[in-house]
N, C-alpha and C positions, 0 to 999 in steps of 0.2 A: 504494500500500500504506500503512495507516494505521498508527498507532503499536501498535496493541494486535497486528497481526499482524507485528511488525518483533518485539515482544517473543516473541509467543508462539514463532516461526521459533528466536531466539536459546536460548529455553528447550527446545525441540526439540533442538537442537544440544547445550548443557548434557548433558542427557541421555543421548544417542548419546554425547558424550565419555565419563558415568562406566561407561556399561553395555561403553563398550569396554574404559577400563581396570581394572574386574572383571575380564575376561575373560582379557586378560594378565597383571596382576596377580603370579600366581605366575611367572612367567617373567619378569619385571622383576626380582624378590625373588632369583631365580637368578643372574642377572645381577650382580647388587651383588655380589660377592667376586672376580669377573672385573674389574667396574670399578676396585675398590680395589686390587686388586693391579699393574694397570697404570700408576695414579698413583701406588703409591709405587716401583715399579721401572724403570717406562719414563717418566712426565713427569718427577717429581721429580729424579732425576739427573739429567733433562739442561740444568740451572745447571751443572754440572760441566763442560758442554762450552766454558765458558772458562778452562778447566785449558792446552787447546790452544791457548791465544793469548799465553800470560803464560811468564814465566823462573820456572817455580814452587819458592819454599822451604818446606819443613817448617817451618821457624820462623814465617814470616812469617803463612803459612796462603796459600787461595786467594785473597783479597781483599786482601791486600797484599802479595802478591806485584806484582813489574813485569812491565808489557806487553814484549812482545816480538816483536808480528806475526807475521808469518808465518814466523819463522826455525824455528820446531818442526818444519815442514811437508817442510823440506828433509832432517830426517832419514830420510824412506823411500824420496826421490830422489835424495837424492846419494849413495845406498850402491851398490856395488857391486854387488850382490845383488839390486839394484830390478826390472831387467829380466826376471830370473827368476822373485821371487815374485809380478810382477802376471803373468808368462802360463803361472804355472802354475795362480793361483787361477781366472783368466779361461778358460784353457782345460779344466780341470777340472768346473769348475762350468756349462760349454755344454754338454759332454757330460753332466753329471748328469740336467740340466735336457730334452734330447732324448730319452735314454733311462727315464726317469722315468716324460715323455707316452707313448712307445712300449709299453713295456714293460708299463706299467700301464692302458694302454688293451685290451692285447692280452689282459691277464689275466682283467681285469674282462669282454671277451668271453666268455675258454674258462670262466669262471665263471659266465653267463651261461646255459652248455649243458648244466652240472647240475643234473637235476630232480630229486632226493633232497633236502629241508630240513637231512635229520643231513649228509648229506655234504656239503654249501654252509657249513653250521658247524664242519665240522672242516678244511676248507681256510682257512676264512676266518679261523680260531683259529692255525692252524699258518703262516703269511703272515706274518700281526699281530706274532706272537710276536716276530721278533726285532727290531721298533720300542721293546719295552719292554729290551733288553741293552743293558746302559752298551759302551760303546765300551773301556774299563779290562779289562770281561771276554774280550771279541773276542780282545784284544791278546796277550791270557796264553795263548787258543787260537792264535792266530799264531804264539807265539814257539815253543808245542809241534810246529805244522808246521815251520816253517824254520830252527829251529835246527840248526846243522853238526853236531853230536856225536851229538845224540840226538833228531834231529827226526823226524817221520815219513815226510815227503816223502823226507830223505835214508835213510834204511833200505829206502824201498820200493828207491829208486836203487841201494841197495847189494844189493837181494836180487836187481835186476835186473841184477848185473853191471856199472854205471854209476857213474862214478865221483861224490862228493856234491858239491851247488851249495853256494857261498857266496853264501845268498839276502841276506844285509844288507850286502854290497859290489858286487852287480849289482843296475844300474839298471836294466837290462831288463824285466824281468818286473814291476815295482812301478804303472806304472800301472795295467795290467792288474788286478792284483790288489787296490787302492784302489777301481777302478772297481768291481769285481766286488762287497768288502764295501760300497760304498756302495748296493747294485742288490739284494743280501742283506736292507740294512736298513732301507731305505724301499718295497721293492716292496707290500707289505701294506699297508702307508698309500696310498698313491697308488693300488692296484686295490681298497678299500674305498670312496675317493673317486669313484672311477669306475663302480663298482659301484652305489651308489648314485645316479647319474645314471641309468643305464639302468635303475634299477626305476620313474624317474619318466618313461620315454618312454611317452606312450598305446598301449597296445598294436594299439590299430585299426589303428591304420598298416601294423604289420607283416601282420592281419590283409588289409587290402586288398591288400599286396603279394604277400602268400600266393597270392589269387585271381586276378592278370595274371601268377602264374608268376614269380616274381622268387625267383632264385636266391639263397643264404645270402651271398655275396659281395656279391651288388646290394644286398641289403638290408643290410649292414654299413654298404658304403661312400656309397648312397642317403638311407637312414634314421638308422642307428645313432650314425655318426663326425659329420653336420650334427648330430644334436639333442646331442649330446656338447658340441659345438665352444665355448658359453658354459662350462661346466664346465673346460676343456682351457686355454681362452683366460685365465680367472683365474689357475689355475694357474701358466702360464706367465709371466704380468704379476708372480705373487709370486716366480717363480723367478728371473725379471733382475732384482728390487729386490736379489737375495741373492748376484748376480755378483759382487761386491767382496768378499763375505764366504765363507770359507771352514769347514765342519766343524771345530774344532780336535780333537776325540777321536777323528775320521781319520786325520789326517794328523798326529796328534805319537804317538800312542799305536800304531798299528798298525804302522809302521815302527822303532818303538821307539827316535826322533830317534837313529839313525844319522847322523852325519854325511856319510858316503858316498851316503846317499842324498837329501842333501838337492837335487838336480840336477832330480828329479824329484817330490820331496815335498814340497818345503818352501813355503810358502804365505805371504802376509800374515798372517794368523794367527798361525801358528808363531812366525815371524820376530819380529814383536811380542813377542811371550811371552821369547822366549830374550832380548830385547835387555834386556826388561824386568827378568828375573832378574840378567841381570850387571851393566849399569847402575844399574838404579834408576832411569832416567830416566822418571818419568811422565808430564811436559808431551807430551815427543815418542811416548809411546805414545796420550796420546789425541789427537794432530793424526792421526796415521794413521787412529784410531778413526772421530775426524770425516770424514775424510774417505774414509773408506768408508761412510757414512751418506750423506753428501751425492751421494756418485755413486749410492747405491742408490735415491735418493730421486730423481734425475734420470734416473736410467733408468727407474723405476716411472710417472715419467710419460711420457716420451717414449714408453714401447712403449703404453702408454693412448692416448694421444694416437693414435699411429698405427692402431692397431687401431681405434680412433672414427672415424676415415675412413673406414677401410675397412668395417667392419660397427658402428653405432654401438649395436646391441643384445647385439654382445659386450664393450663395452667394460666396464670393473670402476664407472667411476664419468665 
């Protein structure tokens, strides 16, 4: 190949570059206020995450404060309390994360088997709806159920004859009820997520399985749940980066930091929050901080990792 065709190739190439980026162009331009915002709220802080290593003073500031290693670190281990907030956030957030895929798979099914456009819009609107409710407002609705005096739950109890619960000194019922608002406010997000995977499955498929007689069950668990399985699989890989991390407008607002209940409510999170308000200790609240980042971040790839084994076309990266 001689020089004039090595150029003219290169200028081919030129080309094909600007005609593609015309093309996205506008979607770039979209782009940019998602970029900036990310740099200044998720890179930029994180210099701060040597707050977590230093004996930090207000006076001194972050940079001249003294190092301290890891002595921050031992603040959310050596408490008393350690063993409960990590296996309430750990077990909390397994089951969010199982029922999430479940729940929201099952939806975006029965969603699936309505053929009306207005009635696909008004489930999908009515779902959605309580993704956009601050967790502050729930809260105010909670307290109007389970308060002792003049709740509604206890009125019904009392028209029934039955004497009223002290719902904010029994631990009983609160996971239950946590799990329930959590499944409340994410179902609409997660069966929209899903939803939209199955408008992208080729419909031939189903059509062929139509024609050897393949029952709606075979074709769910055949068809529907494999071409799911990339969709389901990211999902999940973002779901165990977020294991360490807990909702805080769950679980400090809906139980209305009862102390009573904190057996069963009380979270890394929280825990942080309250230590934060009566101390003042910031070093040791973001050594926690860090290191719920760093186990998010080693579990986001571990479960990548494993899934690349196993099916490397599901894996996220």
């Amino acid at each position: 190949m001689d020089i004039s065709e090595k150029n003219a190739g290169r200028g081919k190439s030129k080309v094909r570059m600007t005609l593609k980026w015309r093309d996205t162009m506008q979607l770039s331009i979209l782009t940019v206020p998602a970029i900036i915002w990310f740099v200044i709220f998720s890179y930029i802080p994180m210099f701060g995450c040597i707050i977590a290593f230093k004996d930090f003073d207000y006076r001194a500031g972050i940079w001249g404060s003294a190092w301290c290693g890891l002595k921050n670190f031992q603040y959310l281990f050596a408490s008393n309390d350690a063993s409960r907030i990590l296996r309430n956030t750990l077990c909390y957030n397994v089951i969010f994360i199982l029922l999430g895929i479940v729940i929201g798979v099952t939806c975006a099914l029965l969603l699936e088997q309505v053929k009306r456009k207005t009635m696909i819009k008004t489930f999908q609107t009515t779902m959605f709806l309580p993704h956009f409710v601050s967790w502050v407002v729930v809260a105010f609705v909670a307290q109007g159920l389970f308060k002792y005096d003049s709740g509604i739950l206890n009125n019904l109890l009392a028209k029934m004859g039955m004497a009223p619960k002290q719902w904010y000194t029994d631990t009983k019922p609160w996971p239950v009820i946590l799990v329930a608002a959590h499944v409340w406010k994410t179902v609409g997000f997660n069966t929209l997520l899903y939803y939209g995977g199955l408008l992208g499955i080729d419909q031939t498929l189903y059509e062929a399985a139509d024609i050897d007689g393949a029952s709606t069950m075979q074709r769910i668990f055949k068809i529907t749940i494999p071409m799911l399985m990339p969709t389901i699989t990211i999902l999940f890989i973002m779901g165990v980066g977020n294991v360490f991390r807990a909702d805080f407008g769950l679980f400090y607002y809906i139980p209305n930091n009862y102390g009573s209940l904190y057996g069963v409510t009380d979270v890394i999170d929280t825990y942080i929050f309250r230590s934060l308000k009566v101390s003042g200790e910031i070093a040791s609240s973001s050594a926690a901080s860090f290191f719920q980042s760093v186990c998010g971040l080693l579990l986001v790839l571990g479960a990548n990792g494993i899934i690349r084994k196993i099916n490397p076309e599901n894996a996220m990266f």
